[in-house]
Each structure stands twice: as C-alpha cells, then as structure tokens.
C-alpha positions, 0 to 999 in steps of 0.5 A, spaced: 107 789 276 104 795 272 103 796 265 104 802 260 099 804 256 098 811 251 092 814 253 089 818 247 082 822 248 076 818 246 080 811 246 080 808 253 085 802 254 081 797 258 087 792 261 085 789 268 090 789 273 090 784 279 096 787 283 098 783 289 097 787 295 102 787 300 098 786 307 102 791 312 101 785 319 101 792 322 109 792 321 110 799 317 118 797 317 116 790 313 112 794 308 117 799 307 122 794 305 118 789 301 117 797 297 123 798 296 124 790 293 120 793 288 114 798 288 109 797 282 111 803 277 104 807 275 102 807 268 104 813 263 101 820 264 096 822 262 093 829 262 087 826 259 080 825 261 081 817 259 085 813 265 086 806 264 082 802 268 085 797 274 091 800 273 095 805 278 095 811 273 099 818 275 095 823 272 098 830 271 095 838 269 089 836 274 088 844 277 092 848 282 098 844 285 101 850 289 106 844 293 108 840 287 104 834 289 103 828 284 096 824 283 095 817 282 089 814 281 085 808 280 079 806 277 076 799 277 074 796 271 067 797 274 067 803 276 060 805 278 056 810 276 057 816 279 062 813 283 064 815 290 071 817 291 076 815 297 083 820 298 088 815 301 094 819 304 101 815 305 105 816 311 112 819 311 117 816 306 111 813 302 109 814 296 102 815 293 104 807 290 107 805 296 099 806 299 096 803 292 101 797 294 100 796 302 094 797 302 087 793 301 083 800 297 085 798 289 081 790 291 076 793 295 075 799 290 074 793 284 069 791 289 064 796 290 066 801 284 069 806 287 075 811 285 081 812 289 086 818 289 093 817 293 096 824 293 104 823 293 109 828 296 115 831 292 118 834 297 125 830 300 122 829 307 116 825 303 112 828 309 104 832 308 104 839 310 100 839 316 104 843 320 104 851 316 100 856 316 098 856 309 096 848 311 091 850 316 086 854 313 081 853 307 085 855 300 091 857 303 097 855 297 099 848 300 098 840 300 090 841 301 090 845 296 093 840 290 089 835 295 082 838 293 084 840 286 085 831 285 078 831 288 075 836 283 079 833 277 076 826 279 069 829 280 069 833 273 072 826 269 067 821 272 061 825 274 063 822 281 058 823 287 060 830 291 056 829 297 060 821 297 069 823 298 072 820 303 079 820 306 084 816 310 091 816 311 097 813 317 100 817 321 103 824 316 096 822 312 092 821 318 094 828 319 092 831 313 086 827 314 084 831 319 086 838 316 082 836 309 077 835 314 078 841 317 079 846 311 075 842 306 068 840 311 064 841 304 068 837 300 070 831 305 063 826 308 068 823 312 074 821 314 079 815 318 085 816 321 089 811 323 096 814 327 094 821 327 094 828 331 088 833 331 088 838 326 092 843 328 097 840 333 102 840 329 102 848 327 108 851 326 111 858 323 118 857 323 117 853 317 120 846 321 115 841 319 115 837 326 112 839 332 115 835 338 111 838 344 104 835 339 109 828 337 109 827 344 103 828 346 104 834 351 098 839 347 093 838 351 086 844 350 080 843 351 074 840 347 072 847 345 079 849 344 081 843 339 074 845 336 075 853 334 081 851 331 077 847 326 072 853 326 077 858 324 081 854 318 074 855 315 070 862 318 063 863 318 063 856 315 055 852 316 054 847 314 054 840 316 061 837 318 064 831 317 064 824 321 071 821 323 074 815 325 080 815 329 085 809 330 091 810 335 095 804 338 097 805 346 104 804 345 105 808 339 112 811 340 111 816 334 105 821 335 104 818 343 097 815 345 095 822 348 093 825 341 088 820 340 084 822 346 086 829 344 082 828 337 076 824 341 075 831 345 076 836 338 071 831 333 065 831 339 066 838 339 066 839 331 060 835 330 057 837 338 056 830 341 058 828 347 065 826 351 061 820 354 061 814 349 054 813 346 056 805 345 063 801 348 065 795 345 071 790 343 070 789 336 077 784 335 082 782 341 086 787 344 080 793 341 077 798 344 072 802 340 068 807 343 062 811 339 060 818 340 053 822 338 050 815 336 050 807 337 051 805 330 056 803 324 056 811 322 056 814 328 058 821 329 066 819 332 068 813 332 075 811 336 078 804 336 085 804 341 088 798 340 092 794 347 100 794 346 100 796 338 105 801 337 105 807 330 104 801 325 097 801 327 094 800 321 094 792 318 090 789 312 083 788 314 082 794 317 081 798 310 074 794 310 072 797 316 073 804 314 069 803 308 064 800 314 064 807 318 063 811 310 058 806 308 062 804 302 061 797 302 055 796 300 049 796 305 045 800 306 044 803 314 038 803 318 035 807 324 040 806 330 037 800 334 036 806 339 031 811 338 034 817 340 030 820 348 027 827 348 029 828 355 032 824 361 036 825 367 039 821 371 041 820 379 046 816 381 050 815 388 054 810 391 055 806 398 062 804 400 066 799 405 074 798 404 075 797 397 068 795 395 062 799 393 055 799 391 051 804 385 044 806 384 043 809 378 035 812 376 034 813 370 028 817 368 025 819 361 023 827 362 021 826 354 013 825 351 015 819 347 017 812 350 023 809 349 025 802 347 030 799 348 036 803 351 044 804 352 046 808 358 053 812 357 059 813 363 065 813 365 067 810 372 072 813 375 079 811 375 080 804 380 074 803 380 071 796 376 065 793 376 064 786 378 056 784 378 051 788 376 043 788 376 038 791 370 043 792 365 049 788 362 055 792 362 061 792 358 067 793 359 068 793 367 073 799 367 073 807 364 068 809 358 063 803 359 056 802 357 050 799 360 045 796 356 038 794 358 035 787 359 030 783 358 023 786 363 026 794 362 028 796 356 021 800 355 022 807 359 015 810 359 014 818 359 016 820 366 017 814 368 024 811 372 028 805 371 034 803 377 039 799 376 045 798 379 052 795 380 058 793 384 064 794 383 072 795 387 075 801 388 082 804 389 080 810 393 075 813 389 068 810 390 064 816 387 058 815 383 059 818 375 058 825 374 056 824 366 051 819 363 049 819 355 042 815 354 043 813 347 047 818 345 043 824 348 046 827 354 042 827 360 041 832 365 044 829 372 041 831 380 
C-alpha cells in the first residue's frame, strides 16, 4: 500500500515505505492482472519542491507538459547527494505505478540513493507517442518533451547529477527509450530497452500510432540509414552520444525478432563502433549477449537475445543488470581488461572436404605498442559450427563468436603474428569470415 501526506514547503514528511514489489516472471499478463487486483495508489500531489521520501508521489506543475502526461516520482530515504536519476517508461496499458510496482527500481533505488521518474500516459491507448513527427525531433511538442521537463524538475529539486540520467522501459517504453536517447543525446548518459524497435521504426504522418510494417519486423536500413535518422531528430548536434542496452526475446510475437537486430545496426553506427561483437557470451541459460565497441560492463552497445522468450521479455532480476550497463550499482569501472590495438590485420582462409572444413586465421599487430591479452571478433558464416579449435578458446560454436587467447599467445608484439585456427562443419558455405574486430578495434583484412 501507499499512504497520504499533505506536503507543504519546507516541511518534508518522512514515511518510509517498503511496498512489495510484484516480480513480472516474464509473464506481462500475471502482472496486469495482479495490478488490476490492486495497483498502489500514489501519494497526494504536490507542486512543491518537498516529495515524501520512500513513497510513490505524483508530482504536478513540473514544466511543459505539451501531451498531458503525469510524473510520479520516488525518492529513497537515502537519497544521495547529487543524486542520479533513472527515467522508466511502462509499457502499453500500464501506467507510471503499474511500472513503480512490477518493477525492482524503487528497492534498487533504497539501495543506491538514487531518483526515480515514471512518466504515465493520459491518453486512452496508454501507449507513449513514439510514432508522430513531433515525437521524433528535439523539442517537437510531444511525450519527450513532458518526458525532459520531469528530468529537469528533478535535476532542479535535488541538485541531481545531469551527466548521470538514465532510461529504460518495455516494449512502448523500450520505444520511447530509444527516441529519448535520439532526441535528447545531452540529457540521457544512457539507456536499456527491453522489447523495443529503433527510433524511428515506427513513425507515422497520419496520426495512427502503429506501425505494422515495423511491429512485424519487415523496416529493414542500413546501418547508416537507421543512424542518420538518429542524427536528424537533433541537426548539427555534436557531442557524445549515449550507451544503449537492447533486450529482445526470439519469439517475440509483438515487435518481432528482427528489430533487435535492426537497433543492433542504428546503435553502432550512432556511437561508430563495429557490427562485429567486441565480446560474446552467455551470461544465464537461454542468453546471448554481444558487445560492441568494448569488452566490458559499460561497453558502447550491449545486446541480450533471449532463446524461446516472447514480448514478455523483461523479468525481475534484470533491473540489476540495467544499473550494471549504467554503472548505478555502486562499482567502480576499471579499464577494459583488453588494451585497445592501435592497428591490426587479419588474414584468414579455409580448407574444405564434404561438410568439414579447416580455418587459418593470422593475426598481425600492424600498431607500435604490444598487445596483452586479446578477444578476437567474427561472425562464421550461416551452417557453419566450429567443433575444435587451437591458439584460442572459442565461444560459442555458430554465428557472432569470440575468440579469446591462451596461455603461450596472449602478447602480440609490435608487427608481429599470431595463427590460430579451427574446425568446423558446414552446410554449404565453407568460407573464411570477412570481418574481424581485435578487442573491439576493427581491423583491416588481406
């Protein structure tokens, strides 16, 4: 439950809540029912500067609110000081406290000190504008706008962090995810979608706010496409660019598998990292997460596919890995475990027989500083699956694999070569990869 406090200017009430959070299993239908049992109503209003701590509190009067959104807000009881603030958008039919609710943020905020935003649509279809024009570029009149206004309110109230504002949100909040970090590249450090499409996928100019052709993922650009529509919602614009997390389930019936790749290819262009995962791995069963531009926690993309999930893609626990990817939890990043090459090239080719082949793959440090220890990025080509491998260990077998050095070889002088190699089937196609990445730099090939 929630309780009720007058707030007045200078007088804060101090009731700390612990609401139970309602974990969503990765089922959105179980949560929108145990909401519609009873989602916890928020505290009174107030256009104050003073919220009550550990309570969801709808905040009104808070700036230019063109679509009529609402802003609830949650401060921990140790909030603190200059906070970071984390936006998280709900999803369509939700609400601002149907995400306060079904979400880990509130406990992971009493955790760590920092503020949450969830911004709640007023509108019938409860679904976030991601599909107008105005949506779609820097200070057009619509959702983004309220959105940045909540952020400033906040950044204003509690001296929060500018350089430290986050978002996240599922499936119509994974959208607006990636329009905010479009439109708004100065505002947001970073964000994770979980369900989404890239920005832009779903415009429309006919006032509809669906998009069937992107739902079902048939909008297919290039990389440099999907990034000049990122460019334009913000022209002649600079300065860095935010990180972004993508989730997507491969079973997703809603916004179809293939916008999870289609956001894989506009965020590495946006930042101007390689296609080529940096790093692959499989952090729970049934994941596979890919890195792109940098091996570590906080690289530049990071993208989690989930085996067999469907749109329900988010599930508690994962809030934690978020506030991992935006280094909210506490920890304090060190260098990638890799040093970045200054040059490299890499001759690779293939030896075939039936449905098996053989692979030399020569690595060349063409920079003027040694390398200590290396993570060499490809991606094998379709039906082929590496069964042995020698000079590296290689993970996984099929698709975006990395291949990371042993032992006797993890130091590559100045222009100086290390061959490895492997055995793999085939279906068909038994050529070498045409595109490697050492430590996340791309290298040239011969």
């Amino acid at each position: 439950m929630s309780v009720s406090v007058t707030v007045t200017a200078g007088n804060t009430a101090r009731r700390p809540l612990r609401t139970t959070l309602v974990a969503l299993h990765g089922a959105l239908v179980a949560l929108l029912a145990a909401l519609l049992i009873g989602a916890p109503p928020a505290a009174a209003r107030t256009d104050t500067a003073d919220v009550p701590y550990a309570t969801l509190t709808e905040v009104t009067n808070f700036g230019s609110n063109p679509s009529n959104l609402q802003m609830y807000v949650y401060v921990p009881e140790k909030v603190t000081a200059n906070p970071a603030v984390l936006v998280a958008v709900h999803y369509c039919t939700g609400s601002g406290p149907a995400m306060y609710s079904g979400t880990e943020y509130a406990s992971l905020a009493d955790r760590y000190g920092f503020i949450v935003v969830y911004p709640s649509v007023t509108r019938s279809s409860k679904c976030f504008d991601v599909s107008s024009p105005q949506a779609l570029r820097r200070g057009g009149g619509s959702d983004p706008v309220g959105i940045k206004s909540m952020v400033d309110w906040v950044l204003g109230t509690y001296h929060a962090d500018p350089q430290r504002v986050f978002a996240t949100g599922i499936s119509s909040g994974a959208m607006m995810t990636n329009v905010l970090l479009g439109v708004y590249p100065d505002v947001f450090a970073a964000g994770a979608a979980f369900a989404g499409v890239p920005f832009g996928c779903f415009a429309t100019s006919d006032g509809s706010e669906w998009n069937s052709a992107c739902a079902n993922g048939t909008v297919v650009r290039t990389p440099q496409q999907w990034g000049d529509l990122v460019r334009s919602a913000y022209p002649g614009y600079t300065g860095p660019r935010p990180r972004m997390q993508l989730w997507h389930g491969t079973q997703d019936d809603t916004l179809r598998y293939p916008n999870f790749g289609e956001e894989i290819k506009q965020w590495t262009n946006v930042l101007g990292v390689s296609q080529t995962p940096a790093s692959t791995d499989s952090p729970a069963g049934g994941w596979t997460r890919t890195r792109y531009g940098a091996t570590g926690d906080r690289a530049p993309v990071e993208a989690v596919s989930l085996q067999g999930v469907g749109h329900n893609v988010y599930a508690y626990g994962m809030g934690a890995r978020v506030l991992t990817f935006f280094g909210l939890d506490g920890q304090t990043p060190g260098p990638d475990p890799e040093p970045q090459p200054s040059g490299c090239k890499v001759t690779a080719s293939t030896s075939a027989w039936n449905t098996g082949l053989t692979a030399s793959v020569a690595i060349t440090n063409t920079g003027t500083t040694a390398i200590n220890g290396w993570k060499l990025g490809f991606t094998l080509p379709g039906g082929q699956n590496i069964t042995n491998g020698w000079g590296a260990a290689y993970t996984p077998s099929s698709g975006p694999v990395t291949a990371t050095n042993v032992s006797y070889n993890g130091t590559i002088a100045p222009n100086t070569t290390v061959t490895i190699g492997y055995q793999a089937t085939h279906g068909g196609n038994s050529g070498a990869p045409s595109a490697f990445t050492l430590n996340g730099s791309v290298c040239t090939t011969a």
